[in-house]
Backbone as JSON, one array per atom type, in Angstrom:
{
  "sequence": "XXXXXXXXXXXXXXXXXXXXXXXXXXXXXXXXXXXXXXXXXXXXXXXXXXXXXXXXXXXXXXXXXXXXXXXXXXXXXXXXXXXXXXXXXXXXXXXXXXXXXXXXXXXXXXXXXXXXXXXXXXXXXXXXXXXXXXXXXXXXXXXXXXXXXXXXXXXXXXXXXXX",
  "N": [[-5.19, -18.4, 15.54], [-4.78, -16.14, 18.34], [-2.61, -14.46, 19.68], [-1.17, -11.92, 18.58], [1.58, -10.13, 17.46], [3.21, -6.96, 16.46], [5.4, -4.84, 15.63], [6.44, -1.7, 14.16], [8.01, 1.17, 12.22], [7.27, 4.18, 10.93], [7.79, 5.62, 7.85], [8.13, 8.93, 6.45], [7.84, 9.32, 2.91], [8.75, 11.93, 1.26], [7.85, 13.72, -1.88], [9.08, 15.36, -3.14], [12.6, 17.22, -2.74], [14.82, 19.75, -1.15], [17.44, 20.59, -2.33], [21.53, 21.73, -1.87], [22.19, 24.34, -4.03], [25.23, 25.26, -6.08], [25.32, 27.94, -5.74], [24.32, 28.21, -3.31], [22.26, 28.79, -2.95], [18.98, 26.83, -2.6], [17.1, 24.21, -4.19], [14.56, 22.81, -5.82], [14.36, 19.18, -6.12], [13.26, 16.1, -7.43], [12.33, 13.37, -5.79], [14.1, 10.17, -5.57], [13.68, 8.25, -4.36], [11.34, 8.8, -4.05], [10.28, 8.43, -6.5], [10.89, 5.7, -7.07], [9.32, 4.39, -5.86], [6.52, 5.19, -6.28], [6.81, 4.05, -9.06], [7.45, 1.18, -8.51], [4.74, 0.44, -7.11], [2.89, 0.91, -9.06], [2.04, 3.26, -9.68], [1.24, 5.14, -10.75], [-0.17, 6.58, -12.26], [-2.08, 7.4, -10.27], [-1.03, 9.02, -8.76], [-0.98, 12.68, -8.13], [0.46, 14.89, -10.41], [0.46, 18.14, -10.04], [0.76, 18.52, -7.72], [3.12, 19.29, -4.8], [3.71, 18.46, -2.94], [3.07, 16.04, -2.03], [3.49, 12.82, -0.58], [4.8, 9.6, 0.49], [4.04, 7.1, 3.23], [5.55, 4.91, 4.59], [5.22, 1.76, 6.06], [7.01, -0.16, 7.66], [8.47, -2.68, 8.51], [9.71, -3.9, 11.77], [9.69, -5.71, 14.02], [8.28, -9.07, 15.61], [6.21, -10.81, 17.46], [4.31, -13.57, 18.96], [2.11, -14.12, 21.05], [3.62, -13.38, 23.62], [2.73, -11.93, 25.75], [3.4, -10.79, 28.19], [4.96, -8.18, 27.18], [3.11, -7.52, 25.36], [0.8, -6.83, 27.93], [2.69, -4.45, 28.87], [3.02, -2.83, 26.66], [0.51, -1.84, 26.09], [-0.66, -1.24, 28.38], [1.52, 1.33, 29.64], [1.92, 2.58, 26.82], [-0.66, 2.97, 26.09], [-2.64, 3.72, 28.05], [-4.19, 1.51, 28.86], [-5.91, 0.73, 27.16], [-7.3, -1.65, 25.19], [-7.47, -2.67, 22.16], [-6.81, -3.84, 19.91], [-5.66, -1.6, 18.55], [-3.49, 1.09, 16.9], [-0.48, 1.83, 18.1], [1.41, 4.17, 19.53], [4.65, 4.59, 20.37], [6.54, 5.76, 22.0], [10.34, 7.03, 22.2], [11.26, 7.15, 24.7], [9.51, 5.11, 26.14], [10.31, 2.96, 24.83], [13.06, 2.22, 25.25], [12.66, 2.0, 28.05], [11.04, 0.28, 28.23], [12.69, -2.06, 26.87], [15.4, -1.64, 28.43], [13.9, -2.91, 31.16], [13.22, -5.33, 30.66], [16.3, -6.2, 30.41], [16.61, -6.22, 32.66], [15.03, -8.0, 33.47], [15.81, -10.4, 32.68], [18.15, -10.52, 33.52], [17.52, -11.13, 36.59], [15.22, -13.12, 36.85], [13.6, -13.41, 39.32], [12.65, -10.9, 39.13], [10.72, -10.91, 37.25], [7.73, -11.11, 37.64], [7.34, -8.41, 38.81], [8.19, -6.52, 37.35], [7.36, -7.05, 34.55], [4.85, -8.56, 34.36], [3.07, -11.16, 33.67], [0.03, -11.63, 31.2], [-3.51, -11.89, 31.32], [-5.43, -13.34, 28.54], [-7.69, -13.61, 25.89], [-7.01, -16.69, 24.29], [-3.82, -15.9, 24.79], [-1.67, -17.14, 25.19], [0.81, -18.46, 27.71], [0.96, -18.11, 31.49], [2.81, -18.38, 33.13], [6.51, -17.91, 34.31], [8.47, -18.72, 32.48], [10.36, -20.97, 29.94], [9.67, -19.77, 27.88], [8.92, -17.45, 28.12], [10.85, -16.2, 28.93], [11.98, -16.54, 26.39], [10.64, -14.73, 25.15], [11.41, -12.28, 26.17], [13.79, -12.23, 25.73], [13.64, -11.66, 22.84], [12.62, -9.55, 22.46], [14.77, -7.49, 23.64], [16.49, -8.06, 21.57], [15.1, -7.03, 19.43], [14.86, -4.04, 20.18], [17.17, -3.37, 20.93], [18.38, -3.32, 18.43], [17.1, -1.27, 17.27], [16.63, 1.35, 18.84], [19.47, 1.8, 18.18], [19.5, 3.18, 15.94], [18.35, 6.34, 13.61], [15.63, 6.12, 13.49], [14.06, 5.58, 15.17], [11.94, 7.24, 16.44], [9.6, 7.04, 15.68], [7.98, 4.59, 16.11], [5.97, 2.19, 16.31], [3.33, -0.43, 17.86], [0.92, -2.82, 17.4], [-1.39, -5.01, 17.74], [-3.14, -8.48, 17.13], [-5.74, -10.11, 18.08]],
  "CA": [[-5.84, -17.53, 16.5], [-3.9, -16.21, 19.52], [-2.05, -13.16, 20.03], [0.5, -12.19, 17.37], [2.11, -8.85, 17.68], [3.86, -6.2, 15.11], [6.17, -3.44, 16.25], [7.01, -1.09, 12.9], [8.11, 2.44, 11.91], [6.75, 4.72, 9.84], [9.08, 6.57, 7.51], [7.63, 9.38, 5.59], [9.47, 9.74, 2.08], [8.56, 13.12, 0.14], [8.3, 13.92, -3.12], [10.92, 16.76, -3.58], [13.62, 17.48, -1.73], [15.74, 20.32, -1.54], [19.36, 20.63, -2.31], [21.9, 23.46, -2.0], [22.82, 24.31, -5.58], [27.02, 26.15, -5.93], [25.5, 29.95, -5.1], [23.89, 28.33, -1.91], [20.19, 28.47, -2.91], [18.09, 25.5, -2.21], [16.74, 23.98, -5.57], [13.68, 21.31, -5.63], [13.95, 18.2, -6.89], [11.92, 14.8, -7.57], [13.32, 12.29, -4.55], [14.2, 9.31, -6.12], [12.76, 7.32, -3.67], [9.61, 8.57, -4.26], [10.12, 7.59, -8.12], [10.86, 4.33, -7.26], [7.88, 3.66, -5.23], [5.57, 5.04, -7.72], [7.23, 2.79, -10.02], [7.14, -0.52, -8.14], [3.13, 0.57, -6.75], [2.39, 1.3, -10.49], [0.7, 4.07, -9.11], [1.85, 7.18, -12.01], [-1.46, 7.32, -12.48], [-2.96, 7.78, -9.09], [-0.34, 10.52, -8.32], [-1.27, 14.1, -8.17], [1.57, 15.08, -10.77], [0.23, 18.63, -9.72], [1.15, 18.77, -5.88], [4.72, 19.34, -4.96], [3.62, 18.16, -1.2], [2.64, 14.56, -2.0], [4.55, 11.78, -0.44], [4.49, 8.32, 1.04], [4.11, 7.3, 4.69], [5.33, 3.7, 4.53], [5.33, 1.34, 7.15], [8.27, -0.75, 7.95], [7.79, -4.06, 10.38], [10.93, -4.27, 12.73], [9.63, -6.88, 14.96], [7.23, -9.72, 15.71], [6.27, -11.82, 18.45], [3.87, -14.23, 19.16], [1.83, -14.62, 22.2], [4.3, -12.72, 24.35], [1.87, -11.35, 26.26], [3.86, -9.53, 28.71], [5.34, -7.37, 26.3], [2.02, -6.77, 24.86], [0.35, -5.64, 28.47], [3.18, -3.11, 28.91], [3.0, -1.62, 25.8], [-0.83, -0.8, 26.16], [-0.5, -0.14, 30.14], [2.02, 2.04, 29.31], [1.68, 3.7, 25.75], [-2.01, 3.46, 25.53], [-3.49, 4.12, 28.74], [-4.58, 0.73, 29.63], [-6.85, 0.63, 26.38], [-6.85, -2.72, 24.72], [-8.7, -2.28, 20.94], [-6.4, -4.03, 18.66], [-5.95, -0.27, 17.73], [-1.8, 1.36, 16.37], [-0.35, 2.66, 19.4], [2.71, 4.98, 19.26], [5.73, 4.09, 21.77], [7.76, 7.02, 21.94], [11.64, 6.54, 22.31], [11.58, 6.8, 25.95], [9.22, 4.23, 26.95], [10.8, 1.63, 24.14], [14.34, 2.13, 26.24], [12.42, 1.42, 29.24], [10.48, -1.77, 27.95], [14.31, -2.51, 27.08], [15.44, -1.59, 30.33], [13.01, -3.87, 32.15], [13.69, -6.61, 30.16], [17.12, -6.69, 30.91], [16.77, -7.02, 34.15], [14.12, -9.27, 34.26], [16.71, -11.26, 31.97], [19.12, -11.09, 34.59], [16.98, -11.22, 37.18], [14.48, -13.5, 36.9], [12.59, -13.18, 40.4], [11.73, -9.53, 39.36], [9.58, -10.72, 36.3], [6.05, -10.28, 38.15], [6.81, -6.91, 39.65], [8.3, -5.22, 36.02], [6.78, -7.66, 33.31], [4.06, -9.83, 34.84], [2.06, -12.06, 31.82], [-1.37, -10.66, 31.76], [-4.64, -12.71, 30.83], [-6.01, -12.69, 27.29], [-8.18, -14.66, 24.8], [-5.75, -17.05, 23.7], [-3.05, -14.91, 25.3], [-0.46, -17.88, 26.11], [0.8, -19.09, 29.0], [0.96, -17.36, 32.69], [4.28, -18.9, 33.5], [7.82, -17.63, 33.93], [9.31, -20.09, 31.8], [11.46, -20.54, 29.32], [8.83, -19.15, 26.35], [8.62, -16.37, 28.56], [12.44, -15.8, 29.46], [12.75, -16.49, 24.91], [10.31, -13.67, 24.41], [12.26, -10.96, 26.99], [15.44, -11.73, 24.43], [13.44, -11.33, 21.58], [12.24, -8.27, 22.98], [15.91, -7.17, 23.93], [16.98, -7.76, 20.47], [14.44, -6.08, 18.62], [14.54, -3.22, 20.82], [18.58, -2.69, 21.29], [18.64, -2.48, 17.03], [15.77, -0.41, 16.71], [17.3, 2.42, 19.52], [20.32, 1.95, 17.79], [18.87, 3.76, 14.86], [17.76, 7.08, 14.05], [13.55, 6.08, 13.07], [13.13, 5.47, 16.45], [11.31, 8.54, 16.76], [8.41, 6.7, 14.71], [7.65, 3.3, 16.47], [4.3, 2.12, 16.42], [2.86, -1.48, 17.62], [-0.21, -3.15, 16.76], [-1.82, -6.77, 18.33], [-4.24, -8.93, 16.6], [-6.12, -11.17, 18.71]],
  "C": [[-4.92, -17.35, 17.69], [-3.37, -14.92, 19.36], [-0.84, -12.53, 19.07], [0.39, -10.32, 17.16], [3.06, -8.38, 17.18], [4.35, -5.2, 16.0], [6.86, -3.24, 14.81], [6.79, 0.36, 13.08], [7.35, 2.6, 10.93], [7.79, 5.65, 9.45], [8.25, 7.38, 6.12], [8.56, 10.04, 4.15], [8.1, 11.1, 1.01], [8.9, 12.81, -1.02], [9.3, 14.4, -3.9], [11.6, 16.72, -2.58], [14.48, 18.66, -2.04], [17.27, 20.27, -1.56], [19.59, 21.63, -2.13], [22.45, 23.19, -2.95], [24.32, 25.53, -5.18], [26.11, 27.82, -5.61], [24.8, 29.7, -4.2], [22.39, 28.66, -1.9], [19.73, 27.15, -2.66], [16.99, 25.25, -3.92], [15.88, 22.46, -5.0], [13.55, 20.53, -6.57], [13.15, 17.22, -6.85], [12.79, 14.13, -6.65], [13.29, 11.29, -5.49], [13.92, 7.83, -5.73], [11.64, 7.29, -3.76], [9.33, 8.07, -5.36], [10.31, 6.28, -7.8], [9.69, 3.82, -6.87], [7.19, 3.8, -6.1], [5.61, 4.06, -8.44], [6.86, 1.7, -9.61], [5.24, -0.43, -7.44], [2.39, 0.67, -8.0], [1.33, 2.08, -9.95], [1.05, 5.85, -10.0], [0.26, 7.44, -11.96], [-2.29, 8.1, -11.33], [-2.23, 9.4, -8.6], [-0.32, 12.11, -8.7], [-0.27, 14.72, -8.72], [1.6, 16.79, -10.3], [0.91, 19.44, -8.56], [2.85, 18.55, -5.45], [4.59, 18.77, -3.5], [3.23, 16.28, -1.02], [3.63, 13.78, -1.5], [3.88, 10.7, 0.18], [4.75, 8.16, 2.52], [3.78, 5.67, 4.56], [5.89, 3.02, 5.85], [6.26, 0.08, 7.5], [8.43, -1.84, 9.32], [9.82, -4.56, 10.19], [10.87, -5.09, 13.87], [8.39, -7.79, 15.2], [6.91, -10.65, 16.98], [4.74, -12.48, 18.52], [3.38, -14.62, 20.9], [2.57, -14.13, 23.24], [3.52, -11.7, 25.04], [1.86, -10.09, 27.34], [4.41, -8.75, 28.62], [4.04, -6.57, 25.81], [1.54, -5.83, 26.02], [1.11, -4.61, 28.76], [2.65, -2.52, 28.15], [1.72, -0.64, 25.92], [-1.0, -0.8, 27.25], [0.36, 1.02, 30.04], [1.98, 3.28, 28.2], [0.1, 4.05, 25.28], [-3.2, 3.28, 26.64], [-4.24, 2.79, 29.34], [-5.78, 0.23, 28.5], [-6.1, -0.38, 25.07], [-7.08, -3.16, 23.09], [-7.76, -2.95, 19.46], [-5.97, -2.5, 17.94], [-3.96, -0.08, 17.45], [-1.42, 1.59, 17.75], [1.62, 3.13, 19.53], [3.6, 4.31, 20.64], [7.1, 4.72, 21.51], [9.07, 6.17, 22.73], [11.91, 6.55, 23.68], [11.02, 5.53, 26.75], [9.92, 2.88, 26.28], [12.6, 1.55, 25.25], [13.69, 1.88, 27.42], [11.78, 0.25, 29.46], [12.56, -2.41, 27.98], [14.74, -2.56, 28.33], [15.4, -2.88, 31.14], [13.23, -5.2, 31.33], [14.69, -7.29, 30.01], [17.5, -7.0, 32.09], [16.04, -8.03, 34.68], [15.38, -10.45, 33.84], [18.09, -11.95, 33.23], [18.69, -11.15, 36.13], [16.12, -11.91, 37.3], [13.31, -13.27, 37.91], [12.25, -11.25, 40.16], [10.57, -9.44, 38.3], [8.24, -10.27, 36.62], [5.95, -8.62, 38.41], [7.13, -5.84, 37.82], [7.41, -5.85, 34.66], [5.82, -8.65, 33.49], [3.37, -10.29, 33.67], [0.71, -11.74, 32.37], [-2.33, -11.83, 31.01], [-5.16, -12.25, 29.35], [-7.2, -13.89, 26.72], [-7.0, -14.89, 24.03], [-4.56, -16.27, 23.59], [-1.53, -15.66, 25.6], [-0.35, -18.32, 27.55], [1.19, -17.83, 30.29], [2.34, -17.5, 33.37], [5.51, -17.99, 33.22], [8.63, -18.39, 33.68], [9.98, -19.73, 31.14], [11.32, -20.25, 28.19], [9.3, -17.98, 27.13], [10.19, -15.66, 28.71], [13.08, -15.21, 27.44], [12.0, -14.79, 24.32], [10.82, -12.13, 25.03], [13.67, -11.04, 26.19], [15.2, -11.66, 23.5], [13.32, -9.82, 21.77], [13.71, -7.05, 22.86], [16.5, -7.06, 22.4], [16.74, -6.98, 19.33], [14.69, -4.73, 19.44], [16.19, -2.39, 20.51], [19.0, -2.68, 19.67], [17.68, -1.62, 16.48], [16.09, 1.33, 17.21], [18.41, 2.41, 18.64], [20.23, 3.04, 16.3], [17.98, 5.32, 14.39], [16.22, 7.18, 13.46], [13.87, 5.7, 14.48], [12.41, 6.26, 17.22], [9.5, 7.94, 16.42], [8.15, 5.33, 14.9], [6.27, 3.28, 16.53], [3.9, 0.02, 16.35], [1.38, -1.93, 17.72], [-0.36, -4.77, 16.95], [-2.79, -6.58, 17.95], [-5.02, -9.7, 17.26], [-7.52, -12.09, 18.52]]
}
């Protein structure tokens, strides 16, 4: 029980895809990503062999933390309005560079943790302290964050707390 927190993309893979065939037309084929999934979901059957628009919208976990609480209240002061619901909550590519951001300076800063990243109260939320959990989860933060920008899904972030 306690606070345990997911940050993952979503990467939507189509069925077809077009190519350009030698006279420069565009020709649709089967993705071969989408055959594999089928395959490993054993899902031939479920699939609308029919629909040329079908695809997958799979979800991809790029980070985790634990009890890091002042990571969590940014994200939903920030990306979700202050609304707390266990619910997905998108975190477009500008505010994830600015959680980053702020977390390197708290990093090298310590005395600015309260004013950019203060630890917020929860049910079983962790500790209130700027310690040295709190200092480990601003470089977890930092690390997940500075290979995730590095990347081009970072258009498609989305995190999600259980509590």
């Amino acid at each position: 029980m306690g606070l345990d927190m997911y940050l993952y993309i979503e990467k939507y893979v189509p069925r077809n895809d077009y190519v350009r065939n030698e006279q420069g037309e565009f020709d649709l084929i089967t993705n071969s990503l989408f055959d594999s999934l089928t395959h490993a979901l054993n899902a031939e059957r479920l699939v609308d062999v029919g629909s040329s628009s079908a695809g997958y919208t799979v979800h991809i976990p790029v980070g985790y933390w634990r009890k890091a609480n002042a990571i969590h209240g940014w994200i939903v002061n920030e990306c979700a309005n202050g609304v707390d619901e266990c619910q997905q909550i998108h975190v477009p590519r500008e505010k994830a560079q600015e959680l980053l951001d702020y977390c390197k300076l708290v990093l090298a800063e310590n005395d600015k943790a309260d004013e950019l990243l203060p630890p917020v109260a929860g049910f079983f939320f962790g500790g209130y302290e700027i310690d040295e959990w709190y200092l480990q989860n601003i470089q977890e933060t930092i690390d997940i964050f500075e290979s995730l920008l590095a990347s081009d899904e970072a258009d498609s972030i989305y995190y999600q707390a259980s509590w």
